[in-house]
C-alpha positions in Angstrom: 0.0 0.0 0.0 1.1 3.5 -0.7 0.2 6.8 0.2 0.0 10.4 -1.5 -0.2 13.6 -0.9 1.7 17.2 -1.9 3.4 16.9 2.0 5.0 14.0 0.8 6.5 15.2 -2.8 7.9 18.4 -1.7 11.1 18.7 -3.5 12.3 19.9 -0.1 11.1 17.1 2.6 12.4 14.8 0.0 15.6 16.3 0.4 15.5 16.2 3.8 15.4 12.9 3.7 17.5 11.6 0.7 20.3 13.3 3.0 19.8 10.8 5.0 19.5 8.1 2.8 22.9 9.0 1.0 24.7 8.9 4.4 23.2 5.5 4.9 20.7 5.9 7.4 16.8 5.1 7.1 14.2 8.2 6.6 10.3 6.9 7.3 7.8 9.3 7.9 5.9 7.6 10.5 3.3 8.5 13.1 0.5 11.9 12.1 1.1 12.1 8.7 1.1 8.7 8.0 -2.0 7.8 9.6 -3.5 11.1 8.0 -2.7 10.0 4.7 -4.3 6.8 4.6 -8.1 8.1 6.5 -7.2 11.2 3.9 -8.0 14.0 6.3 -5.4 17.0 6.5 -1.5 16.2 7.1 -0.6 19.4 9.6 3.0 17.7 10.8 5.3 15.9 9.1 7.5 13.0 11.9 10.6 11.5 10.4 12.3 7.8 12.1 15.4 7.4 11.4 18.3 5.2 12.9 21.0 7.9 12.7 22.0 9.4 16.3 20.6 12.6 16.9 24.4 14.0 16.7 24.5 12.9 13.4 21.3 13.6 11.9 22.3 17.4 12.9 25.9 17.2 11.3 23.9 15.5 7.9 21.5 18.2 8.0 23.5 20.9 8.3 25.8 20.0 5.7 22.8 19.9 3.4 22.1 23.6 4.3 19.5 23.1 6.3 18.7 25.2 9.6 18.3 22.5 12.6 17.2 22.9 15.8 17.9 20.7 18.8 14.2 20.6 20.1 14.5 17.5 22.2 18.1 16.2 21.0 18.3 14.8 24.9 15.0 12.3 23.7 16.6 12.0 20.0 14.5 14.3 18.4 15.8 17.5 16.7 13.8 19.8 14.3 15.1 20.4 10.2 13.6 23.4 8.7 13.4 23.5 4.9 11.8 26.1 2.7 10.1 27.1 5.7 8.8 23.7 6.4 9.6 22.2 10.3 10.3 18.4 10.0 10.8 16.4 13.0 13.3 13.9 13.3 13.9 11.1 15.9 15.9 8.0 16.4 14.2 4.8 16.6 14.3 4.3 20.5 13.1 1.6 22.8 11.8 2.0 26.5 14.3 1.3 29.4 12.3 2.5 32.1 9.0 4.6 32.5 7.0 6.4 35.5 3.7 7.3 33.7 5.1 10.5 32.9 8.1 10.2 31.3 10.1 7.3 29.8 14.4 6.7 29.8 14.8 5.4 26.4 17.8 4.1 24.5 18.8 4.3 20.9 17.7 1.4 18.7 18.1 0.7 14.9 15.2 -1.3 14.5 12.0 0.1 13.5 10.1 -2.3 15.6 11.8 -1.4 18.8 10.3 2.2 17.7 7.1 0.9 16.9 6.3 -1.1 20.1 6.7 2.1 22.3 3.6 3.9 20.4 0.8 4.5 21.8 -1.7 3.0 19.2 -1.7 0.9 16.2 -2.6 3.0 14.1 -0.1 5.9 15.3 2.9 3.0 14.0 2.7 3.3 10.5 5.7 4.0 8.8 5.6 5.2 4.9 9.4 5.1 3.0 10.1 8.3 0.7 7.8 6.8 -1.8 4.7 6.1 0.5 4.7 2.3 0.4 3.9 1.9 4.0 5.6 0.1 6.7 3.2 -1.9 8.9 5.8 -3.6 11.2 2.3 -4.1 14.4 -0.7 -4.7 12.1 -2.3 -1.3 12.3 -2.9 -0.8 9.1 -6.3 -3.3 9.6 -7.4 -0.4 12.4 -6.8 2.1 10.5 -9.1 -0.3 7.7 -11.5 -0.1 10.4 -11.1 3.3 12.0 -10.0 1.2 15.4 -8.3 3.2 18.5 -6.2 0.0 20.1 -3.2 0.5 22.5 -0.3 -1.5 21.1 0.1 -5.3 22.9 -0.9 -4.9 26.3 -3.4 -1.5 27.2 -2.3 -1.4 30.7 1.2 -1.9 30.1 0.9 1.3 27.1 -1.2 3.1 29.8 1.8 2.3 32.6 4.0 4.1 30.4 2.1 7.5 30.0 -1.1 7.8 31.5 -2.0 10.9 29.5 -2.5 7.7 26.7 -6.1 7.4 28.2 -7.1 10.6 27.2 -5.5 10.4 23.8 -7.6 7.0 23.9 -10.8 9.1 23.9 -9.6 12.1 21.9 -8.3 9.7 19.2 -11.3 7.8 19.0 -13.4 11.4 18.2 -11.3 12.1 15.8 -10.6 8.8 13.8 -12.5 6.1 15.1 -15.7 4.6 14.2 -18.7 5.9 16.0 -21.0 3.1 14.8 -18.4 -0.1 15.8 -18.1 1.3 19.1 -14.5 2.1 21.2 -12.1 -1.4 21.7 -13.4 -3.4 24.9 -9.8 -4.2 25.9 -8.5 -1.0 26.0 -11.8 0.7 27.7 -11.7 -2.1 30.9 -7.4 -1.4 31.1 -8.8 2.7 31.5 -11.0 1.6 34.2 -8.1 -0.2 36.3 -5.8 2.9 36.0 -7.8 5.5 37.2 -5.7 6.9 39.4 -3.1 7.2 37.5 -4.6 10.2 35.4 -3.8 11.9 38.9 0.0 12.1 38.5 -1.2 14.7 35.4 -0.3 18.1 35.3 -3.3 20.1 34.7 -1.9 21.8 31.8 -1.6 18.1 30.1 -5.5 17.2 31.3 -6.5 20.8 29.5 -4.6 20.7 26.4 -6.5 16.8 25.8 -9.9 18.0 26.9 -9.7 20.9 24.1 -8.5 18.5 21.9 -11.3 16.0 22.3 -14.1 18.4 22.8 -13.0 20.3 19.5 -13.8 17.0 17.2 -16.8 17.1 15.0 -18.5 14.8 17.5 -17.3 14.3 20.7 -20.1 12.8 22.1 -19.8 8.9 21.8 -16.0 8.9 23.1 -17.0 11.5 25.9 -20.3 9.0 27.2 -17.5 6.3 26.5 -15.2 8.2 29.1 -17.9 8.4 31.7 -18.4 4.6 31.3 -14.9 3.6 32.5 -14.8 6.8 35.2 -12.6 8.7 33.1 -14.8 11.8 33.0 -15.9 12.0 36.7 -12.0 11.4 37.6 -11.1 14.7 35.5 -14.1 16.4 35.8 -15.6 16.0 39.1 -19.4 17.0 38.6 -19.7 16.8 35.3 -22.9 16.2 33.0 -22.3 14.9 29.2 -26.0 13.8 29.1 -26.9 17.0 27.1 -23.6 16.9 24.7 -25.1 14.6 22.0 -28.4 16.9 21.6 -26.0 19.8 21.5 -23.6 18.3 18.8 -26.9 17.5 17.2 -28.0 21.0 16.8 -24.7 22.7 15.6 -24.8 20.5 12.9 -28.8 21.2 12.1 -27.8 24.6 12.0 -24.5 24.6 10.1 -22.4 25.8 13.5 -19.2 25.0 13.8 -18.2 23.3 17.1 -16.6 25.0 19.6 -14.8 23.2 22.5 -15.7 25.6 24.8 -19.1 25.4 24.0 -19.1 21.9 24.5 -17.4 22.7 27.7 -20.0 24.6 29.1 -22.8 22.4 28.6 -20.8 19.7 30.1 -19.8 21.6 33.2 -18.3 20.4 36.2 -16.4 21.7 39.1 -13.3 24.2 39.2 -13.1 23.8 35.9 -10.5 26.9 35.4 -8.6 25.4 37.7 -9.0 21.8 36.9 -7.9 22.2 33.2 -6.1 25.3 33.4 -8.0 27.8 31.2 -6.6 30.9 30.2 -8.1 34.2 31.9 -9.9 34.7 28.4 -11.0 31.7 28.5 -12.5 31.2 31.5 -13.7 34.7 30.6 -16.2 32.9 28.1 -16.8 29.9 29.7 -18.5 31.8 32.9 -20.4 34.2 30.2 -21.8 31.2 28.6 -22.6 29.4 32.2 -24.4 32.6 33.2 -26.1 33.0 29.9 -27.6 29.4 30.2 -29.0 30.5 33.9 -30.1 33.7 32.8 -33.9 34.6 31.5 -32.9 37.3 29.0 -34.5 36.9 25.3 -32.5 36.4 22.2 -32.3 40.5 21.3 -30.8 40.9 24.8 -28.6 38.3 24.5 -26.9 39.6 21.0 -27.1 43.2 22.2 -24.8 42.5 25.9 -22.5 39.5 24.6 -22.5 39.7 20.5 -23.8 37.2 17.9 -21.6 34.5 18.9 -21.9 34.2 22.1 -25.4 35.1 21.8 -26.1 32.1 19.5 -24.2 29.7 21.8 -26.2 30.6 24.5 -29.5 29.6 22.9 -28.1 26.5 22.2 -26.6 25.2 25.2 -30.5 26.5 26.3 -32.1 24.5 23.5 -29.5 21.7 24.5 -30.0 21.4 28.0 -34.0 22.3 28.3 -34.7 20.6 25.3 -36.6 23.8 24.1 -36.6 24.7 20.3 -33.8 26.5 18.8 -35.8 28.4 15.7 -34.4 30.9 13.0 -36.2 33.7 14.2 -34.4 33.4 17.5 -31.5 33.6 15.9 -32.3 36.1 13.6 -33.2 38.3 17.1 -29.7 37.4 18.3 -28.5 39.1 15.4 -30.6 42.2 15.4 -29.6 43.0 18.8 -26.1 42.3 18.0 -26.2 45.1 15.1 -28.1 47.6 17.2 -26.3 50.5 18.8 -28.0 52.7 21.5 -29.7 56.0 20.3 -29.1 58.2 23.2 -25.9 58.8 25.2 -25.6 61.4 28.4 -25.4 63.9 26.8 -28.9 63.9 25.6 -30.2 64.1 29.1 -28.1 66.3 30.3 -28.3 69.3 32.3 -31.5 68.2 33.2 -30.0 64.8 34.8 -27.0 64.7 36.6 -24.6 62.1 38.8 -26.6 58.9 40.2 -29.7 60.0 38.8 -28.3 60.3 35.2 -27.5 56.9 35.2 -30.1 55.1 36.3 -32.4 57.0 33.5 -30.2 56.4 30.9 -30.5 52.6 32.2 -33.8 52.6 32.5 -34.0 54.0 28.9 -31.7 51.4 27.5 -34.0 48.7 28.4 -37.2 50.0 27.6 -35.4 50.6 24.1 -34.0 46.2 24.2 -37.9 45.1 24.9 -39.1 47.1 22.0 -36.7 45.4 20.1 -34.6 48.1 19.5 -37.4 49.6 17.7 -37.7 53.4 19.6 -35.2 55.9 18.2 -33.7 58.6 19.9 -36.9 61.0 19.9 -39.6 57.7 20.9 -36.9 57.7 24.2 -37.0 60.9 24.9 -40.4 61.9 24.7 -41.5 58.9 27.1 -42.4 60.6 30.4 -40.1 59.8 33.3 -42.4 57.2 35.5 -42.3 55.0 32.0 -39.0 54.5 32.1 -38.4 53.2 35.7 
């Protein structure tokens, strides 16, 4: 089997690799693009295996007149930079000794001693500068069948790195099969090693949950997560019951998804803390949380937070009450999202001053939302003072 793709042909990754080649070392592209290529979604990185020593692959790369970095040269892996193209290369390496977290490896110059420390299958496909693939673990009948499966044993793979049961889930909603279901084996090892997603860093859990929750639909590998404990272990308090109907409604509405929205309907406790959002971040997700508790129509809704956030609102709403989501709510979203204020303080001053000139002005500005930003400037000001409170 062979794969294609423009990533592949670039006169200058080709290069990159045939520098290799002529110094007698191997070149496979292996991992991402690989597995990419053959469910022909998007290739966004391109991973090189090699078994030249880091050292080496630096002097051969250099000599070609290439720029190199030493990203992670202590793990083997440096970065090549051609034409403005980053490709990362590593030495085939083999476990000596892991804590969950981090592995000691050693230096290997066998490509199956590479493969075998992978995560899944379907993540130890190897393609040669041509694209015939390299299938030294059988993955290429997952990725046939759009299978997640943890190489060998799952608890040994999840022993290694327990940030591997996330990827389990986020990997599924992104490549797997909704309709077959996620791989029994690998689902019970999850629910053994539990506690292991506690030696985490925060930062780790919050860059996976993005990850996950940003596929097209999340849903199946999320309910899939609460299953084995995964979900409650990460996300104490949390509620994916309603993520399904949400996913649903994006999609019947042409919406693109948006983790954070998915976030919020899922909710849970200390979430900013628990996966580390940013201050803008958490920012939205409260606005959105507050939105969903609030009583304020559509036009409000556009007007305070914008069409976006607007929109999202009514649909964690329509999500989690099961009430209708309609075009003409929408449609009010936008309005009010467009409209702009008629009056400012000047226009009632000198009669209105301090306190006082506030609260009228308030008072004005939501008599003006429930018309539906229908009264102009001279409707406002006309309305007699007792109206307006």
């Amino acid at each position: 089997m062979k794969i294609t793709g423009e990533w592949l042909t670039n006169p200058s990754t080709q290069t990159v690799c045939q520098a290799l080649e002529k110094a007698g070392y191997k070149a496979l592209f292996v991992g991402g693009c690989v597995r990419n290529a053959l469910l022909d979604v998007p290739v966004d990185d391109i991973d090189i295996a090699t078994d030249a020593p880091p050292e080496t692959v630096m002097e051969i790369e250099k000599a070609a007149g290439f720029k190199v970095i030493p990203t992670g040269v202590e793990h083997g892996t440096v970065t090549v930079v051609a034409e403005g193209i980053p490709h990362e290369i590593t030495t085939f390496r083999h476990d000596v000794e892991t804590d969950g977290r981090r592995a000691v490896v050693a230096y290997s110059d066998n490509v199956e001693d590479d493969a075998r420390r992978r995560d899944f299958t379907m993540n130890a496909l190897y393609a040669d500068t041509t694209g015939t693939v390299i299938d030294p673990l059988g993955g290429l009948v997952d990725i046939v069948a759009r299978r997640v499966r943890f190489i060998d044993s799952p608890s040994d793979r999840i022993r290694e790195d327990y940030l591997r049961t996330l990827r389990f889930f986020r990997f599924h909603a992104w490549y797997g099969e909704p309709e077959s279901g996620l791989d029994p084996e690998g689902m019970a090892a999850i629910a053994q090693h539990l506690e292991g997603l506690d030696r985490l860093s925060r930062e780790r859990v919050g860059a996976e949950m993005k990850k996950l929750l940003a596929a097209p639909d999340p849903a199946p590998a999320v309910a899939a997560m609460r299953a084995t404990g995964a979900l409650t272990h990460v996300l104490p308090g949390s509620d994916d019951r309603a993520l399904g109907p949400l996913v649903h409604l994006e999609s019947l509405h042409g919406i693109d998804p948006d983790w954070l929205r998915r976030l919020a309907v899922i909710g849970g406790e200390d979430l900013n803390d628990r996966l580390r959002l940013s201050r803008k971040d958490a920012d939205t997700l409260s606005l959105l949380r507050a939105g969903i508790e609030s009583t304020d129509a559509p036009g409000r809704l556009g007007y305070f937070n914008g069409y976006e956030r607007g929109r999202d609102i009514l649909l964690l709403r329509a999500a989690l009450f099961e009430t209708p989501l309609t075009d003409e709510s929408l449609s009010q979203v936008l309005t009010g999202s467009l409209a702009h204020f008629p009056l400012k303080a000047a226009d009632l001053m000198p009669q209105l001053s301090g306190p006082a000139l506030g609260q009228r002005l308030k008072a004005l500005e939501n008599l003006w939302i429930e018309s539906r930003f229908s009264l102009s400037a001279k409707d406002l000001l006309s309305l007699p003072e007792d109206h307006a409170e």
